[in-house]
C-alpha positions as CSV (number, residue, x, y, z in Angstrom):
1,X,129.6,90.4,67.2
2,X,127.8,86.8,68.0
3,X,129.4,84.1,66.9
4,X,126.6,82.4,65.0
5,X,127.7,79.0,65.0
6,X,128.1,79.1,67.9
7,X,124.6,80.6,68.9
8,X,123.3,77.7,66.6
9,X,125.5,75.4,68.6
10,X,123.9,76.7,71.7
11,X,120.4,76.6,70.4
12,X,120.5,73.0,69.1
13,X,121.6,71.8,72.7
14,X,118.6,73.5,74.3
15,X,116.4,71.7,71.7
16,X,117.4,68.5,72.2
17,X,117.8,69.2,76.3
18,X,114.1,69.7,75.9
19,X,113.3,66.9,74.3
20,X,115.0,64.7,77.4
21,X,113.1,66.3,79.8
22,X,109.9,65.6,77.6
23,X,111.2,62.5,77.5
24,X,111.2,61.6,81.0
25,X,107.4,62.6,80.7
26,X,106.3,60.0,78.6
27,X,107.8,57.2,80.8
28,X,109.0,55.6,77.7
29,X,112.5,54.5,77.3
30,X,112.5,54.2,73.2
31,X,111.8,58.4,73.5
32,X,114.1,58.6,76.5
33,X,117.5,56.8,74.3
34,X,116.0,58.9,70.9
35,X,116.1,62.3,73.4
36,X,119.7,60.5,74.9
37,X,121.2,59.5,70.3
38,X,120.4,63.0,69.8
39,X,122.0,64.8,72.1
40,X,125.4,62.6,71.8
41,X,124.8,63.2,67.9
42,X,124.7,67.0,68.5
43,X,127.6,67.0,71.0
44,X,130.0,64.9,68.3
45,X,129.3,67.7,65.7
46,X,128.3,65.0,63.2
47,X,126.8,66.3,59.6
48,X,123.5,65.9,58.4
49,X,123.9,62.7,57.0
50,X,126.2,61.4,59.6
51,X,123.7,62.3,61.7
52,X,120.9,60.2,60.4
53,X,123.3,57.1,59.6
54,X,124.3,57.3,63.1
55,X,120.7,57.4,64.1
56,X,119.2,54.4,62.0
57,X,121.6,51.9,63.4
58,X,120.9,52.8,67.0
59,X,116.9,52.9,66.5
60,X,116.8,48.9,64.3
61,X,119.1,48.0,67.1
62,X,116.8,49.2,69.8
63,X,113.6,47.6,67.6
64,X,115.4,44.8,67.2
65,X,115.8,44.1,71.1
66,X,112.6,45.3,71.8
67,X,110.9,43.0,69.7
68,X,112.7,40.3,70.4
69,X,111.5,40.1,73.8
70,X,107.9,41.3,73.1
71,X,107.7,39.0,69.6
72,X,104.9,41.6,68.4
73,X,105.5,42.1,65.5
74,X,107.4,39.4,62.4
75,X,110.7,38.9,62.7
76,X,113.4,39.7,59.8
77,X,117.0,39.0,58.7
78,X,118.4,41.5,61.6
79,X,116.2,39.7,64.5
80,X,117.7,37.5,67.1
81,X,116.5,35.2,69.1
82,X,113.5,35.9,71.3
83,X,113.7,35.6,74.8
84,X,110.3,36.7,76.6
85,X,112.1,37.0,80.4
86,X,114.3,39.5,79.4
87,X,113.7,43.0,80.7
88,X,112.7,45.6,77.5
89,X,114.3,48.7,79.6
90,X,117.4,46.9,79.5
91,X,117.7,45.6,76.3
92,X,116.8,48.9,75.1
93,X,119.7,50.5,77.1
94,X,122.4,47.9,75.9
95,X,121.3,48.4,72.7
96,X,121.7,51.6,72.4
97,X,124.7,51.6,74.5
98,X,126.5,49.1,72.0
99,X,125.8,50.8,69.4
100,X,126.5,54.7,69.9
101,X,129.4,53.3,71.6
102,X,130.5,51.6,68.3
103,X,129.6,54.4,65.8
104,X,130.7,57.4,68.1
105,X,133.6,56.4,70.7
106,X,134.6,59.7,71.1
107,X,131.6,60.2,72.9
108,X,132.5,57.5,75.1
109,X,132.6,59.0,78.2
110,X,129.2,60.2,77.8
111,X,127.5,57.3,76.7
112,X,129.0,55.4,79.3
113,X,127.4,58.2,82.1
114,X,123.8,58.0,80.2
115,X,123.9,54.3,80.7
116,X,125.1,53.8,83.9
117,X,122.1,56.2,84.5
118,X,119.3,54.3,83.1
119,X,120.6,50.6,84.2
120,X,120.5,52.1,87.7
121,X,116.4,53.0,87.7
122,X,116.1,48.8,86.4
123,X,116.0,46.2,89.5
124,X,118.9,43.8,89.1
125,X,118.4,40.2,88.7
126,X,118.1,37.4,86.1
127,X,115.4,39.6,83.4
128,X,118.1,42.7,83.9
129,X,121.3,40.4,82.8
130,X,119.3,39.1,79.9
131,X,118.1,41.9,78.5
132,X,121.7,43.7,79.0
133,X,123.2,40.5,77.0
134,X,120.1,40.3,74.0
135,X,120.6,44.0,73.6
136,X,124.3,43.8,73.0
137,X,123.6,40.8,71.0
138,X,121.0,42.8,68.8
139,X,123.4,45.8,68.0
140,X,126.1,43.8,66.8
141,X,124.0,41.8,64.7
142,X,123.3,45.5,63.2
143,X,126.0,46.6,63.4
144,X,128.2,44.0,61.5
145,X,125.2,44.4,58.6
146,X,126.5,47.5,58.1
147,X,129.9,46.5,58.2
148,X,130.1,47.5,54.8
149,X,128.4,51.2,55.0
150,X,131.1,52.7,54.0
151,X,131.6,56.4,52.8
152,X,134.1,56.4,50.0
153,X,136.8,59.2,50.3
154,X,136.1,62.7,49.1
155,X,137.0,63.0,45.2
156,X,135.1,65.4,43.9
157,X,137.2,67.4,40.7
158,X,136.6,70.6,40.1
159,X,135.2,72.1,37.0
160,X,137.7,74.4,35.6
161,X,139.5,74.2,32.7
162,X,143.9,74.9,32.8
163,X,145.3,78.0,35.2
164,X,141.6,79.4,35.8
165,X,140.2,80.0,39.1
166,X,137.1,78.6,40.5
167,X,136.0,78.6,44.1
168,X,137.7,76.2,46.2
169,X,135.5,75.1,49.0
170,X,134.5,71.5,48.0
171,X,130.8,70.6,47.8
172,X,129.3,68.6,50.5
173,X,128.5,65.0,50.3
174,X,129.7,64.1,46.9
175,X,130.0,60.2,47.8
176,X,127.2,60.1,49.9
177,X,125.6,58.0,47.5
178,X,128.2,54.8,46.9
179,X,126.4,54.3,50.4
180,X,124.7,50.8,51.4
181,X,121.4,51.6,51.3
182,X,119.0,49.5,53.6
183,X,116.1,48.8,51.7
184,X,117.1,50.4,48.6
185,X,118.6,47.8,45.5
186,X,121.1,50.5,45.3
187,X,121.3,54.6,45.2
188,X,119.6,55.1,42.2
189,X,116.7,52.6,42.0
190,X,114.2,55.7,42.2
191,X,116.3,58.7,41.0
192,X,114.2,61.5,39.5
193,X,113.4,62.2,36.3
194,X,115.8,65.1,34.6
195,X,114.8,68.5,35.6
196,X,113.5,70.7,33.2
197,X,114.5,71.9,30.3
198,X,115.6,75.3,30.0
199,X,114.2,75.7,26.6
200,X,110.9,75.4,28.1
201,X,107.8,77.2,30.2
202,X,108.3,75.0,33.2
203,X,111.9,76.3,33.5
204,X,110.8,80.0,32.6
205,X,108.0,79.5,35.7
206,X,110.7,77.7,38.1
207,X,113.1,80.7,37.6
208,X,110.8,83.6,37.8
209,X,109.2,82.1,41.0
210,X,112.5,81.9,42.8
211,X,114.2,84.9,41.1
212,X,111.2,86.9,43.1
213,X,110.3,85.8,46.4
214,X,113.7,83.8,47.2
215,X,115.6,86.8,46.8
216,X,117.4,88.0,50.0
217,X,115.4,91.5,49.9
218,X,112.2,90.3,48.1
219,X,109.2,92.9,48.0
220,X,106.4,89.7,47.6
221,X,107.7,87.2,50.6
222,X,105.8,87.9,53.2
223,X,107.1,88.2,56.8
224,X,105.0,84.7,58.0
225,X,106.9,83.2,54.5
226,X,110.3,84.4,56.0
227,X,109.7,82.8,59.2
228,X,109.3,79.7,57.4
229,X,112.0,79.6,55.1
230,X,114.0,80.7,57.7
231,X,113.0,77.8,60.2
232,X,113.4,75.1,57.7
233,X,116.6,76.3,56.9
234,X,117.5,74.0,59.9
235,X,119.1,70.8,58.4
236,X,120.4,68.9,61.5
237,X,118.4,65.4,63.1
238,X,116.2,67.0,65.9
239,X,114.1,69.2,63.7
240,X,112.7,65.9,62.1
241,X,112.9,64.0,65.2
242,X,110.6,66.6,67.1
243,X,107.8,65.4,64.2
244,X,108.2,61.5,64.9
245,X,108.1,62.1,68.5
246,X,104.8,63.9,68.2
247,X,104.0,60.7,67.0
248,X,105.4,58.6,69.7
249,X,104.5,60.4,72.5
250,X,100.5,59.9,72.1
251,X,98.6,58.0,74.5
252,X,98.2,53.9,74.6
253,X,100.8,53.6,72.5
254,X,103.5,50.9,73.6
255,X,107.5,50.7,73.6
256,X,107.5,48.0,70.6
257,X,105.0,50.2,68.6
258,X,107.4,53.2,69.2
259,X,110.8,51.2,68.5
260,X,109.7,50.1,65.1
261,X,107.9,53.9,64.5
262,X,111.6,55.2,65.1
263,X,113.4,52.2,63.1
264,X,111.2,52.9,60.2
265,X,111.7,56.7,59.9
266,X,115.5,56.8,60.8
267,X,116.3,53.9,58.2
268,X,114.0,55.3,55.7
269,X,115.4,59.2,56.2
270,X,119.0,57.4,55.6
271,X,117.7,55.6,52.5
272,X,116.3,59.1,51.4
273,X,119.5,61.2,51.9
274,X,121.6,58.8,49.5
275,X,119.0,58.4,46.8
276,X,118.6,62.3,47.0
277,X,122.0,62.8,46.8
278,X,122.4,60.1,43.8
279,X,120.3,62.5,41.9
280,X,122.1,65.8,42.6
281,X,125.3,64.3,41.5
282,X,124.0,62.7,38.5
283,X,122.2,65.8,37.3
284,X,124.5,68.6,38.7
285,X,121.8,71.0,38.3
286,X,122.4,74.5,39.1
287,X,121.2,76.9,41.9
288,X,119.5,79.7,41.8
289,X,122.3,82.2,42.4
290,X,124.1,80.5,39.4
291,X,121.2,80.5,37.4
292,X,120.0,83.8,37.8
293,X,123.4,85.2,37.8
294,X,123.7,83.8,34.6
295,X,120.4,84.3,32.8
296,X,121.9,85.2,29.8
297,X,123.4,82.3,28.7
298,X,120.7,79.7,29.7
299,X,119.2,79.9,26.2
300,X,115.4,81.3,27.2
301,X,114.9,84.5,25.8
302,X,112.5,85.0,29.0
303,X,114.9,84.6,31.5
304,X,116.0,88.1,32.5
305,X,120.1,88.3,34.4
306,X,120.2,90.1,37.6
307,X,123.6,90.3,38.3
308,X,123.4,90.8,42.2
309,X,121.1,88.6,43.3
310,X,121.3,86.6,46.2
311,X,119.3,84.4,47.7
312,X,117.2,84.8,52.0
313,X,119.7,82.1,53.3
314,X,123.3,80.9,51.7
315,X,123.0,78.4,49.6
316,X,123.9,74.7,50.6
317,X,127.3,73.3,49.1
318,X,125.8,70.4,46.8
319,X,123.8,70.6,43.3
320,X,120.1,71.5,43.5
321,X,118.2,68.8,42.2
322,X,116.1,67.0,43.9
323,X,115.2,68.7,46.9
324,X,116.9,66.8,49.7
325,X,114.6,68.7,52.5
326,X,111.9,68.1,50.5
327,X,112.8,64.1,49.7
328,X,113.2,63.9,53.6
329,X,109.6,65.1,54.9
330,X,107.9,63.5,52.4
331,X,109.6,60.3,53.2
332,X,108.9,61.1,57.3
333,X,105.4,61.9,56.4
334,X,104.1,59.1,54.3
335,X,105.6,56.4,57.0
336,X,103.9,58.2,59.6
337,X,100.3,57.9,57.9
338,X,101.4,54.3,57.5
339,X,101.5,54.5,61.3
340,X,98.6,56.3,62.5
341,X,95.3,56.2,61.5
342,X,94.8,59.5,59.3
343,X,91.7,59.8,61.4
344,X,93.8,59.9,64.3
345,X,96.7,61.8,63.4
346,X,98.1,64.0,65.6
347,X,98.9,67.5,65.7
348,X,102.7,67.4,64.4
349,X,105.2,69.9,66.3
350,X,108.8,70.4,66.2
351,X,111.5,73.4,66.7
352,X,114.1,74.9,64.5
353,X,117.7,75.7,66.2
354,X,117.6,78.5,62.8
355,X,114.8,80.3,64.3
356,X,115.4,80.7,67.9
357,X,114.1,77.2,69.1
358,X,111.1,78.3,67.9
359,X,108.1,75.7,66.8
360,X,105.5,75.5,64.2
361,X,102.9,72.8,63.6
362,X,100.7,71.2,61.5
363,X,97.2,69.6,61.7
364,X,97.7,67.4,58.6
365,X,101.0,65.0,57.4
366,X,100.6,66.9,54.0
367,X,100.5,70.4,55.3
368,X,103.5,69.5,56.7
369,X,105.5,68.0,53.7
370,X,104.2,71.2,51.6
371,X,105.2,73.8,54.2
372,X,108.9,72.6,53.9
373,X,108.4,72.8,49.7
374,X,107.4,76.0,49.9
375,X,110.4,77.1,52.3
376,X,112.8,76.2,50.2
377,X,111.9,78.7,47.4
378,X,111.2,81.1,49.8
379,X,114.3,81.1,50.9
380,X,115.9,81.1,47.3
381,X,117.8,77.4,47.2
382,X,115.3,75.8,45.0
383,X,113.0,75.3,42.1
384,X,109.2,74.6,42.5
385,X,109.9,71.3,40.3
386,X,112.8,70.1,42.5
387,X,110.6,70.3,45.7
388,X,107.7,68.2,43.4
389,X,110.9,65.7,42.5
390,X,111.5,65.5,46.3
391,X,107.9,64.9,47.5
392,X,108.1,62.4,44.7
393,X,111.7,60.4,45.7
394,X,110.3,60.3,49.3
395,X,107.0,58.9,48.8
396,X,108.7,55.9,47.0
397,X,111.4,55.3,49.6
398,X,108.6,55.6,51.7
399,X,106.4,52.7,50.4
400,X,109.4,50.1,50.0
401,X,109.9,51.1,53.7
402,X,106.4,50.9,54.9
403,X,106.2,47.3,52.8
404,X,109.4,46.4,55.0
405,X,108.2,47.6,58.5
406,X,104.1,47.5,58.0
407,X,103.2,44.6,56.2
């Protein structure tokens, strides 16, 4: 039998092995260190969230050394001091170093190999020392900011009530939120409203739609729908990343523009993943299976108990609502139009290590954001309001970015 973590293992390498190669394409070292954070991301087995925390720093450190030598766009309370002789290729590559370096030293050996790589391609001299020394200078600046990013210690009590079994694997992320955010006042500035009562029609239409084609053997999910639940149920960085860099890889764009593309979707993703997960904690909402499983005592007399079900993909360790994929692409999204002309957007593309490294893509930002609501109920995790609370949380994360990074 395969091992299929290990087959995902396997197949998230080859994504992100393609995106370096891609990377050497586009002759643009902001795409080449994203292709490099990812794969030493993937290699250090970090989480989701890890993932994207991980991620943020390097990219504002990278923006932050890139503009400082460019001075295109304003400066902020993370820049450092300009310093137009430097060389961008190197400033990029110690920022980058410094920082993976500082948030993943296990990885040390590799890091070291990738940079000694790039520095090599950049002529030595005066611009090549400076940019190595603003580049250091710009990730520690970011890097003592979030000195205090700090995830508290996993607490999380179970329910249960004296000598009576409940499941013992712990949920995931239950913390996540007592996070410094970096735009955010705090965690729960934007949390969602409640979800919906279970007394009412909104609940009743929420459970029926789920209940039918999120089931594991629905009869009314079609097989294009099972694709796509099945690709989105991908959760790692490079399934995202694959969408900025559709972005970032366009014609005439420069190394500046693409730094601050990246800074602004990697910090914004991170601000999304702890407001999202401020609102499944505080709500506790139950899945699906739960529900469904326990129709009877959910006080709707519509609501009918089917004692078996189960839903197309398991069912992520953490409370259901908001949608977290859901909070994500909308926040990716709506910084992206912020980016690009909508006139000029271009045709978004990215691969799914839970389909085979397979891609799908989109003409539109929104086709996009609603392809992954829909994925999640057809692959029986979620409720059609959760995914509408998502879209929601992400848009606003997304403007207080976009104000930050586009004003």
């Amino acid at each position: 039998m395969i091992n299929i973590k290990l087959r995902a293992a396997q197949v998230i390498k080859a994504l992100v092995v393609s995106l370096a190669i891609h990377s050497s394409a586009v002759a643009d070292p902001i795409v080449d260190w994203n292709g490099h954070a990812l794969q030493i991301v993937s290699d250090a087995k970090l989480s989701p969230g890890a993932g994207h925390k991980v991620l943020a720093i390097v990219h504002v450190s990278m923006y932050q050394a890139t503009n400082a030598i460019s001075q295109k766009y304003p400066p902020n309370e993370l820049s450092v001091t300009s310093n137009p002789q430097a060389s961008i290729d190197a400033a990029i590559a110690s920022a980058a170093y410094v920082s993976l370096l500082s948030n993943i030293p296990d990885k040390r050996s590799d890091i070291e190999s990738i940079y000694k790589t790039m520095l090599s391609t950049i002529a030595n001299g005066k611009a090549k020392n400076s940019g190595v020394a603003l580049g250091e200078l710009a990730a520690n600046k970011v890097f003592a900011h979030r000195a205090h990013d700090n995830v508290p210690k996993e607490s999380y009590r179970p329910h249960t009530s004296p000598g009576k079994y409940v499941p013992t694997t712990m949920p995931a992320a239950p913390t996540w939120a007592q996070r410094q955010p970096w735009l955010l006042r705090n965690a729960s500035q934007f949390r969602s409203e409640p979800p919906p009562d279970l007394a009412s029609d909104t609940w009743l239409r929420d459970f029926n739609e789920v209940k039918a084609i999120g089931e594991k053997n629905s009869a009314v999910r079609s097989p294009e729908q099972t694709a796509i639940a099945y690709f989105w149920q991908a959760t790692l960085p490079p399934l995202y990343h694959g969408i900025i860099r559709s972005v970032a890889t366009q014609p005439h764009r420069d190394v500046t523009q693409n730094a601050r593309l990246f800074a602004a979707v990697t910090t914004g993703i991170d601000d999304a993943v702890i407001a999202v997960f401020d609102g499944k904690y505080h709500y506790n909402f139950w899945r699906p299976i739960t529900a469904i499983r326990n129709a009877d005592i959910d006080g709707h007399p519509k609501t009918l108990r089917a004692a078996s079900w189960a839903p197309l993909i398991p069912t992520p360790m953490h409370p259901e609502y908001p949608c977290a994929h859901c909070t994500v692409a909308a926040t990716l999204g709506n910084i992206i139009k912020a980016d690009v002309a909508e006139q000029s957007m271009p045709r978004l593309t990215t691969t799914s290590a839970t389909a085979n490294g397979t891609s799908r893509s989109w003409t539109s930002v929104d086709e996009f954001i609603q392809e992954v609501s829909d994925a999640r109920i057809y692959d029986g995790v979620h409720y059609r309001s959760s995914t509408e609370a998502g879209n929601l949380l992400g848009e606003k994360v997304a403007a207080i970015t976009v104000q930050y990074y586009y004003p």
